[in-house]
N, C-alpha and C positions, 0 to 999 in steps of 0.2 A: 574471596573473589575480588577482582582489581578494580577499582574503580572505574569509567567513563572516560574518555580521551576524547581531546577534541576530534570531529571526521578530517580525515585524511583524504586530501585530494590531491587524485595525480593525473597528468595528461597524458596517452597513450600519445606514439609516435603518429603521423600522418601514414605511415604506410601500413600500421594497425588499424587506425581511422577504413581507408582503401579497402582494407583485405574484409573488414566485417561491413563494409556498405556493400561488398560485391559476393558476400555470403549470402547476405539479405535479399540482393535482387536474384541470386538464386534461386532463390525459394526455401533456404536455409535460414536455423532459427538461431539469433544472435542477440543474449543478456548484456544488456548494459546498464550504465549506473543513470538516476535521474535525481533529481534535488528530496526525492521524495522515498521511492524505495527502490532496488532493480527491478527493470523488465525484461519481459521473455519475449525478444521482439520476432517478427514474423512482415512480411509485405502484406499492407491492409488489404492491397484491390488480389490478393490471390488466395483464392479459396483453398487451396492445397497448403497455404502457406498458415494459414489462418487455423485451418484441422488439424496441422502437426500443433500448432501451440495448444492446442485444445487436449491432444493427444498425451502429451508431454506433462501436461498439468494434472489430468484425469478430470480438467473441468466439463464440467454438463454445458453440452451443445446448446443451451437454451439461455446461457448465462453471458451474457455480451463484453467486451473487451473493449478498450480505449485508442483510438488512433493517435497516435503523435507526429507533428512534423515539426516542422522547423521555423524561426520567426517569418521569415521571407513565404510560407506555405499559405494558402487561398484557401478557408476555412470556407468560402464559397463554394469548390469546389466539392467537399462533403456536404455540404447542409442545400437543400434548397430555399431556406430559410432562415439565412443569418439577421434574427431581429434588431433592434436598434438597442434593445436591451443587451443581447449580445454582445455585441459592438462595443459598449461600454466596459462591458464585465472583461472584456480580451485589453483593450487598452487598458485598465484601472491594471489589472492583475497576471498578463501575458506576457513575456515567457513568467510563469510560474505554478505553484501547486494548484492549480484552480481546473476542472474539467469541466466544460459543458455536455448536455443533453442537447442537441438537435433536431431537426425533422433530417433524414437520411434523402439525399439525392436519388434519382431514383436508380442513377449508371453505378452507385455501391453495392458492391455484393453484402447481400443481408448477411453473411456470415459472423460480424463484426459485431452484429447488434444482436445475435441470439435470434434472428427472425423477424426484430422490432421495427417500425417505420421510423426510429429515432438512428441518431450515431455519437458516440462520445468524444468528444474533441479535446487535443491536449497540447499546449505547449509549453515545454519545459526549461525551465533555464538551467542547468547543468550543463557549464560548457563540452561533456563530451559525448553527450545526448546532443546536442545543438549541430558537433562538428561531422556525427555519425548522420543525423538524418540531412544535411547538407549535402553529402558527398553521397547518399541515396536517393538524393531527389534531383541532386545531378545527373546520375545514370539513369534513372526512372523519366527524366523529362521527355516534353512530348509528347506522340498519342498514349507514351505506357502510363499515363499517370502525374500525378506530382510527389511520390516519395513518401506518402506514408508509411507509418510503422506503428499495427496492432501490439501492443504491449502490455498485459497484463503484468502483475508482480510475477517472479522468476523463480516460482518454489509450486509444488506440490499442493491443489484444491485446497482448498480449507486451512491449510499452514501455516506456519511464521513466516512474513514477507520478508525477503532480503533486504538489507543496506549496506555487505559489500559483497566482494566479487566470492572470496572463500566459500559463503554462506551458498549464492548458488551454485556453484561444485560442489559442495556437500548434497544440496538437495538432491542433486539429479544422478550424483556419481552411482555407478552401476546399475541404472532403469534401463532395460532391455529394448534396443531400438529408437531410442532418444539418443538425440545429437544437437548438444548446445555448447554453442561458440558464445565462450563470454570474454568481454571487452572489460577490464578491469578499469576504473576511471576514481577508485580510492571509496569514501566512505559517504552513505549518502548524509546530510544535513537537517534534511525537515525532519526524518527517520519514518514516518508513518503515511497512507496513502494520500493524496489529494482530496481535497472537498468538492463535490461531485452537486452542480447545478442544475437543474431541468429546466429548461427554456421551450418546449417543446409542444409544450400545452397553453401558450397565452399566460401563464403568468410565472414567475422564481418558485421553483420548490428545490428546499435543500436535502437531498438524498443521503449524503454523506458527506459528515464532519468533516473537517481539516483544518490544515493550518489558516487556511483565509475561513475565517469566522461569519456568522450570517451576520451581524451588524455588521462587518463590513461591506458584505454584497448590499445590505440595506442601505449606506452611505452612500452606493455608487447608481440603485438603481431609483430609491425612495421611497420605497415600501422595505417589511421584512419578508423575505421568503417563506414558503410554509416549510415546517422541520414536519422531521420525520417521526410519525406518528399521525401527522394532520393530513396527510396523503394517501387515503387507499386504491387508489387508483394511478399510483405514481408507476414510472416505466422500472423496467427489471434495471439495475446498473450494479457496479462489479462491488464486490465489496458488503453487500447489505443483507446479506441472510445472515440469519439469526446466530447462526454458530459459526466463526470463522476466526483467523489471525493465532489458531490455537497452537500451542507446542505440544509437544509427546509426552511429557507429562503432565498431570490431571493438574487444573489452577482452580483455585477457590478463590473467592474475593468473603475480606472479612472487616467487620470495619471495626475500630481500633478495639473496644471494649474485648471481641470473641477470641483473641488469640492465645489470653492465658488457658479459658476452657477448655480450647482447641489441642493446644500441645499437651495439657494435661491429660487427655483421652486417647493419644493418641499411644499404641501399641509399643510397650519397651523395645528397645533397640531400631525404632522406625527413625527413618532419620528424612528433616522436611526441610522446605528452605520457607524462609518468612521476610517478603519482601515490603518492609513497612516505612511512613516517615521514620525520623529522630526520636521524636519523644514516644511514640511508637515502643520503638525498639527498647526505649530507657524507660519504658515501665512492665518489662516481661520480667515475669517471675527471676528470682536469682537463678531457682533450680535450671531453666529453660534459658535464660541469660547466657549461662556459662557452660553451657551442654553443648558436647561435639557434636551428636547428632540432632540440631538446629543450625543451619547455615542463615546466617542474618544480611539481608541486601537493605541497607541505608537509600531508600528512593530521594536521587532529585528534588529538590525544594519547588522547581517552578514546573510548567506544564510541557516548555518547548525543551527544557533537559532530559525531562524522561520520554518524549517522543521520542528524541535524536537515539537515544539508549533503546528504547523499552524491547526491539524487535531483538537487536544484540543481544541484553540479558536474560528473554526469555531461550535463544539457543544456549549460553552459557547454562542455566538453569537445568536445559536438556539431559548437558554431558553432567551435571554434579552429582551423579546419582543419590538423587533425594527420591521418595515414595508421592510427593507432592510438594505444591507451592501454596502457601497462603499468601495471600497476596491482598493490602489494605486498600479497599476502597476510596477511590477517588475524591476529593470534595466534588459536588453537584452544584457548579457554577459554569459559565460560560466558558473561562478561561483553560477549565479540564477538560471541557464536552470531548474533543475529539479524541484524545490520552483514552479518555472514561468509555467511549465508543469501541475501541478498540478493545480496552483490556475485558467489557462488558461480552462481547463477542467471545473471545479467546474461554472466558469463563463457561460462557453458554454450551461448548463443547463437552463440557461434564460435570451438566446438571443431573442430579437423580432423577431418573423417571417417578 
């Protein structure tokens, strides 16, 4: 399996830019790339627009989406309640992988929030996320709106989220009555979803991991956010059920000690892939070392290598026909959280009852 390559970014022509901002304010659903993973974009304020991406996804109508616009967009204009905390968290970290929770306006259609009084706010810095919802909120301006665009990741509920354009044409190719215009804009960089803040309740709760870290929200607001687990009462936001980010085949998580026991059990001629550190790998048995049917993936040293990767090689993973992944458990420090969030999720899809 080939190693990681830097993402690959490329600008689509301005009359590509046109042709998918004037999809969107159709009412047509148009994937693009963000710093983070692709979305499955749709017009925020159109309910019809908003059921197709739901449709499309096979996501549960109860499960809310992320609006995005553009630097120049009036987060005002969603929120009735843009706190001072806010305000901060958007200057410290806007355009970037950072989402807020809100109190929703009351003129948003609930569609966006799953039904919730909250809305998720986003802005992105991928310049061709920036140039698509610019030239949407051009045509949107006015009494239509300012130009949002609901975007969830651009694959199939419960899935591996996209980081380039291929990945969602594969997702959707041949789903009966889906129609998704994607805007190619090269490979995404952060690779995993945004870190999802709740502001909505009077004080930070952090919902979901990302690349902006909760010390760092803590640096910007003075406190640290409640993480998740200290929140029972936190609002529904995209990304956080228990089993999700998973690929088609089964992932276990093993931490370094179980993998000789593991291949050793495991049924002659079953062939698995074992996605471990270095020294990892440089202590599997000879027998299981040098055996064709063990595909061995050399993980990334740091946390933001195997984000950028991790959505990538679990599709490669996909196509290698193995029976399974082992896959070596994160270290449990701050620096992995969100890596370990993710691949935690992905596992939880096939746990035994």
């Amino acid at each position: 399996m080939s190693s990681p390559q830097a993402p690959r970014v490329v600008m689509p022509s301005a009359d590509d830019i046109t042709r998918a901002a004037t999809q969107l304010a159709a009412g047509e659903l148009v994937a693009f790339p963000t710093e983070t993973v692709y979305g499955l974009g749709g017009d925020a304020e159109s309910p019809a627009a908003v059921a197709a991406i739901y449709a499309a996804k096979g996501r549960p109508a109860n499960h809310p989406v992320i609006v995005h616009f553009s630097p120049e967009g009036d987060p005002g204009y969603w929120s009735d309640d843009v706190t001072p905390a806010a305000r901060a968290l958007m200057d410290a970290f806007w355009p970037g992988p950072l989402t807020l929770i809100l109190r929703r306006a009351p003129h948003i259609p609930d569609a966006v929030s799953g039904g919730q009084d909250s809305v998720g706010l986003r802005c992105p810095s991928h310049p061709v996320a920036q140039a698509l919802l610019r030239e949407f909120a051009t045509l949107k301006a006015g009494p239509g709106g300012q130009g949002g665009v609901a975007a969830p990741s651009a694959n199939r509920f419960g899935q591996v989220s996209p980081t380039a354009a291929q990945h969602v044409r594969d997702e959707f190719a041949g789903l009966p009555g889906v129609s998704v215009h994607v805007l190619d804009g090269g490979e995404a960089a952060v690779g995993i979803e945004s870190t999802i803040v709740d502001l909505s309740r009077g004080f930070p709760a952090l919902l979901r991991p990302g690349h902006i870290t909760p010390a760092q929200i803590a640096q910007v607001l003075g406190e640290m956010p409640r993480l998740p687990g200290q929140d029972s009462n936190a609002p529904r936001a995209s990304g956080t059920l228990k089993a999700h980010y998973a690929p088609r085949t089964p992932l276990y998580l093993c931490d370094a000690g179980q993998f000789a026991p593991a291949l050793a059990l495991r049924p002659t001629g079953e062939r698995v892939a074992v996605a471990a550190f270095a020294p990892t790998l440089a202590a599997l048995p000879a027998d299981a070392a040098a055996s064709d049917d063990v595909l061995k993936i050399a993980l990334p040293a740091t946390p933001e290598a195997l984000a950028t990767d991790l959505y990538a090689m679990l599709r490669r993973l996909d196509r290698a026909n193995v029976t399974h992944i082992l896959f070596e458990r994160l270290p449990d420090t701050p620096a992995w959280a969100a890596v370990g969030d993710r691949l935690g999720r992905a596992a939880a899809a096939f746990e035994r009852e």
